[in-house]
C-alpha positions in Angstrom: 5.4 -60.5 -13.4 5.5 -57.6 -16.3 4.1 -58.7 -19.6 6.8 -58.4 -22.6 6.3 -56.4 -25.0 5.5 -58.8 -27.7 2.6 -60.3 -24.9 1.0 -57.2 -25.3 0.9 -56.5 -29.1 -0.6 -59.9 -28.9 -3.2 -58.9 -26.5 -3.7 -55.9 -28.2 -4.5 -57.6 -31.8 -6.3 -60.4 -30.1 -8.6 -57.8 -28.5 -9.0 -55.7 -31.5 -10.4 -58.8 -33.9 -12.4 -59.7 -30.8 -13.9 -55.6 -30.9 -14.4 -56.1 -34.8 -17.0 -59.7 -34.0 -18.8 -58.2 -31.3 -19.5 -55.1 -32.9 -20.5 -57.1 -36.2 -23.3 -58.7 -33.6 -24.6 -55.9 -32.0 -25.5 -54.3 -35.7 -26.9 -58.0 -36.7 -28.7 -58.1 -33.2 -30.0 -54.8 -34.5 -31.4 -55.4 -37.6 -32.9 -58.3 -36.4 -34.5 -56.1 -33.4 -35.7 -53.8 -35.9 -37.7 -56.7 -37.9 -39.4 -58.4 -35.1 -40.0 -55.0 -32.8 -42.4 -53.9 -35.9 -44.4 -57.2 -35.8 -44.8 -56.5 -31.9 -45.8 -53.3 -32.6 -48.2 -54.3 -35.0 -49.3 -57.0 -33.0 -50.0 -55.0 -29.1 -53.1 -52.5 -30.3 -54.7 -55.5 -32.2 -54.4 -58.1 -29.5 -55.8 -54.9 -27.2 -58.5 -54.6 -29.4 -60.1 -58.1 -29.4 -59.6 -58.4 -25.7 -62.2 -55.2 -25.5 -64.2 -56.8 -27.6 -64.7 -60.2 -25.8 -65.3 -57.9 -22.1 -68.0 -56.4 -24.2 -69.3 -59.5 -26.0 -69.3 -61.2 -22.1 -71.5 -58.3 -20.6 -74.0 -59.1 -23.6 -74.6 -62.7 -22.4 -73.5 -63.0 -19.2 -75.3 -66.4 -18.7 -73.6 -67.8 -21.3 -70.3 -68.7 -20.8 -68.0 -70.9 -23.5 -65.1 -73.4 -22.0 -62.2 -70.8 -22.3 -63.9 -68.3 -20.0 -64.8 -71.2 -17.4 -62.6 -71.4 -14.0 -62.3 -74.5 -12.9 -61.6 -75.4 -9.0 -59.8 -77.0 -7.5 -56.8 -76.5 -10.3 -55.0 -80.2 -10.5 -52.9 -79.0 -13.4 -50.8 -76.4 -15.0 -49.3 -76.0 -18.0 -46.3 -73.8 -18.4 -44.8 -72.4 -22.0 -41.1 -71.1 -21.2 -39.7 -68.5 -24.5 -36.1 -68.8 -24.3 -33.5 -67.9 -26.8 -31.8 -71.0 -28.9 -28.4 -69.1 -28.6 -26.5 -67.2 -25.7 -24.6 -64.0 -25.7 -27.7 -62.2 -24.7 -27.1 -60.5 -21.2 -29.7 -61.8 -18.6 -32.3 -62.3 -20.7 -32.5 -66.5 -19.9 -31.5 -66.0 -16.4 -34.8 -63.9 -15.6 -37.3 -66.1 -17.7 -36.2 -69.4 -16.6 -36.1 -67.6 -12.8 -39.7 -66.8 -13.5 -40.2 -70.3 -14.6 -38.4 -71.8 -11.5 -40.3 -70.0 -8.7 -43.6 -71.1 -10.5 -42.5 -75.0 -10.5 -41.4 -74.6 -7.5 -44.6 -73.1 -6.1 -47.2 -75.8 -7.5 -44.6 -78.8 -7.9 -42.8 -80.0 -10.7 -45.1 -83.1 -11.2 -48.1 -81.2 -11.5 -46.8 -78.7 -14.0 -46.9 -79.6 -18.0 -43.7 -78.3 -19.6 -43.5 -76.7 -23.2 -40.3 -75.3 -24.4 -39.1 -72.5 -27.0 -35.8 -72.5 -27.5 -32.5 -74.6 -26.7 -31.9 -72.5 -23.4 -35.3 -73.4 -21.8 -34.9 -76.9 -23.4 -31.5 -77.5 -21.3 -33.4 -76.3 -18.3 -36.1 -79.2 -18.6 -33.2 -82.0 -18.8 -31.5 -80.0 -15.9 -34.2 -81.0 -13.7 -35.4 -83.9 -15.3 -38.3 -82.3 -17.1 -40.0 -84.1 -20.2 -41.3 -81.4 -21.9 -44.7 -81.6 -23.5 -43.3 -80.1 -26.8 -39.7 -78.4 -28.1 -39.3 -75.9 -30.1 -35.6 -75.4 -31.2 -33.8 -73.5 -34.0 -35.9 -70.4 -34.3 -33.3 -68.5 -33.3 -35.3 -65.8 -32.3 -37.0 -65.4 -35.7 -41.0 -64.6 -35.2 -43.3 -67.0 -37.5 -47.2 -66.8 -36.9 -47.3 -70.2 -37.8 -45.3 -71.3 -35.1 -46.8 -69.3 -32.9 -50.2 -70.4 -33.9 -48.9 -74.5 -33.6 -48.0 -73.8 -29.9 -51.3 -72.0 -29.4 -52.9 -75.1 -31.1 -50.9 -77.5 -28.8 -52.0 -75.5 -25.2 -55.5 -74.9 -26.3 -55.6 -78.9 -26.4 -54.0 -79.4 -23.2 -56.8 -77.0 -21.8 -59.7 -78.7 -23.8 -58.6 -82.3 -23.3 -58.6 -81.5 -19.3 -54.9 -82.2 -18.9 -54.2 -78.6 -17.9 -56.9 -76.4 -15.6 -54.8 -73.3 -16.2 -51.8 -72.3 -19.5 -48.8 -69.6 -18.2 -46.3 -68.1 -20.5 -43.0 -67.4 -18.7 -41.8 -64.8 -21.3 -39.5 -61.1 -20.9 -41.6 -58.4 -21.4 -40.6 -55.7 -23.9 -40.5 -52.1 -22.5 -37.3 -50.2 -24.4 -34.1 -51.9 -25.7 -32.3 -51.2 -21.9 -35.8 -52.6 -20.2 -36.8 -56.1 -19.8 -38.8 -57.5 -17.3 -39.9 -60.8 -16.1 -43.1 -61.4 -17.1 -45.8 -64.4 -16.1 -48.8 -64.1 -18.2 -52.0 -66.4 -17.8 -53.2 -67.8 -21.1 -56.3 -69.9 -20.1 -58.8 -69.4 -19.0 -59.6 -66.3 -20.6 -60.2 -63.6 -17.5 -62.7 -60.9 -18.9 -63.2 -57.5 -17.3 -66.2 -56.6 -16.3 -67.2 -53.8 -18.1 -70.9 -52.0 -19.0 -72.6 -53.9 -22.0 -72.3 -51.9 -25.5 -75.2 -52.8 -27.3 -73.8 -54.7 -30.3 -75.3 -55.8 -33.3 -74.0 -59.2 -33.4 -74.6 -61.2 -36.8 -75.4 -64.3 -36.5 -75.4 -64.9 -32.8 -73.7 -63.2 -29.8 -72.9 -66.9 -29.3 -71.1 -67.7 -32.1 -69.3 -64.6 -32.6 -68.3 -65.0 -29.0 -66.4 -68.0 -29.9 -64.6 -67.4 -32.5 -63.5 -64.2 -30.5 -62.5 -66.1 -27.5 -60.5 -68.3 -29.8 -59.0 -65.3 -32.0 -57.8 -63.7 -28.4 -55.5 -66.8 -27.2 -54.1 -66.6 -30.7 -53.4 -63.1 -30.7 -52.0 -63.3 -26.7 -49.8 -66.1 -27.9 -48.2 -64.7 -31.1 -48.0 -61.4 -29.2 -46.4 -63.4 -26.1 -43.8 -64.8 -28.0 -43.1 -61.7 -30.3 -42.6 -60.0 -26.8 -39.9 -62.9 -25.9 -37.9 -62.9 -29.4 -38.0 -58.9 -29.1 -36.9 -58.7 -25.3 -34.3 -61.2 -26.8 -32.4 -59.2 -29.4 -32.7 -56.2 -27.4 -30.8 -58.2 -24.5 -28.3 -59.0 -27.6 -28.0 -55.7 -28.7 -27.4 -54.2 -24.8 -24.4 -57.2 -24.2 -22.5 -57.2 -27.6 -22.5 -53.4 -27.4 -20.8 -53.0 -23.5 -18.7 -55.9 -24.9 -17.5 -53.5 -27.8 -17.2 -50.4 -25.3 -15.0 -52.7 -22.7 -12.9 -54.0 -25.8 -12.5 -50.3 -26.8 -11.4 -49.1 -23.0 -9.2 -52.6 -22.4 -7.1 -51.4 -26.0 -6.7 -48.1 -24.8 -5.2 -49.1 -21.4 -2.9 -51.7 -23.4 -2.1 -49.0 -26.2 -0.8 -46.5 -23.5 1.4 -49.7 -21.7 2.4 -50.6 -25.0 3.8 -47.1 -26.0 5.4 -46.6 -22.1 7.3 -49.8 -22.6 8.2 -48.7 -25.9 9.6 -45.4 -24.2 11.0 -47.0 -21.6 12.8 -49.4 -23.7 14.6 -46.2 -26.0 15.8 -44.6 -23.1 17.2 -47.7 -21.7 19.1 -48.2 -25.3 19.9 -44.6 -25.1 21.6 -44.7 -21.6 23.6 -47.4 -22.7 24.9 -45.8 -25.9 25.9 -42.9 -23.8 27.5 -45.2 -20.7 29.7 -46.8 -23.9 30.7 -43.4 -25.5 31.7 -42.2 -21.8 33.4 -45.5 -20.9 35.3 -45.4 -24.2 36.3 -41.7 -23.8 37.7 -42.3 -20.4 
């Protein structure tokens, strides 16, 4: 059935306040990408940089070895952190994390898998399935705080110590480019040095004790940069949706500009004919 005119001045004001909020997002979605991408940044050749220098510390005292280094067999236990956004309107983002997250519950079972949560999508995944998460984290909104970061660091490291969990994953997106994300599943604990030839150091106090503190100072660094990663892959995903939402508004106005102005024509041509039927009917 045609659409009236009025209809479509409707749908075409309707789509243009709907064009003004989405693009208002994508340059909020920006600005926000443009905060947190510089703490990644920051955070990438650092975390890089202490993960060299535990290989190397571990080729010095290779007899040694401190409880985050230590494999334990057979794994009983998992834990699992899942970084998910507190708020939608972000493309795929969610979908492929809490994919990532699904295959590896499914894969060691649901019951032998410790839950913790960032964000209110991952959250509503957990009650989904009937998941009690170990620990929530809602309302961050995709805003990066080391202090946060260094809580749930806090929390996993104690799951790991405590000998609830023989291994810690991060379901997270990786960061490549704003148009790139990719699923990523990253191993926390234990730490998995490379094996690498031994620099000769000169260690102060003890190649012990600086060994420690390193191991320690590299799950903090893999966490914060882990869940910098997620928020970043998040507004990126933001940024990519609200701005094909704003090009698809833009095409969907022209398409009802163009009906609106053929109905228009149509609609003085019909008034037209008529005026001229009357003058001829009138004159004869």
């Amino acid at each position: 059935m045609p659409q009236s005119l009025k209809a479509i001045k409707g749908r075409i004001k309707s789509i243009q306040n709907t064009r003004k909020v989405t693009n208002a997002m994508q340059m909020i979605s920006v600005a926000k990408l443009n905060r947190v991408d510089k703490v990644l940044f920051a955070l990438r050749p650092y975390a890089l940089a202490l993960e060299n220098l535990l290989d190397n510390l571990v080729a010095l005292q290779p007899e040694g070895r401190h409880p985050f280094l230590v494999k334990r067999s057979p794994v009983k236990a998992r834990a699992l952190c899942i970084i998910t956004s507190d708020n939608s309107l972000c493309g795929l983002y969610n979908t492929i994390v809490l994919r990532v997250a699904e295959d590896f519950l499914v894969r060691y079972g649901q019951e032998n898998v410790l839950v913790s949560v960032i964000g209110r999508r991952g959250y509503s995944f957990c009650k989904s399935r009937k998941i009690a998460p170990q620990s929530v984290y809602l309302g961050l909104n995709g805003r990066y705080d080391a202090a946060t970061a260094d809580k749930v660091s806090s929390e996993l490291i104690g799951l790991f110590l405590q000998g609830k969990a023989d291994e810690v994953w991060c379901a997270h997106a990786h960061f490549e480019n704003v148009v790139t994300l990719k699923p990523s599943l990253e191993k926390v604990l234990p730490l998995e040095p490379k094996r690498v030839e031994a620099r000769q150091y000169i260690v102060e106090p003890r190649v012990e004790v600086m060994l420690e503190k390193v191991a320690l100072e590299t799950i903090i660094m893999k966490m914060r940069r882990v869940i910098a990663e997620g928020f970043t892959a998040e507004h990126a995903a933001r940024v990519v949706a609200m701005k094909a939402a704003t090009d698809n508004a833009k095409e969907l106005l022209e398409v009802l500009t163009l009906t609106r102005n053929k109905m228009r024509q149509a609609s003085i041509t019909q008034e037209i004919l008529e005026i001229i039927s009357s003058a001829e009917a009138l004159r004869g």
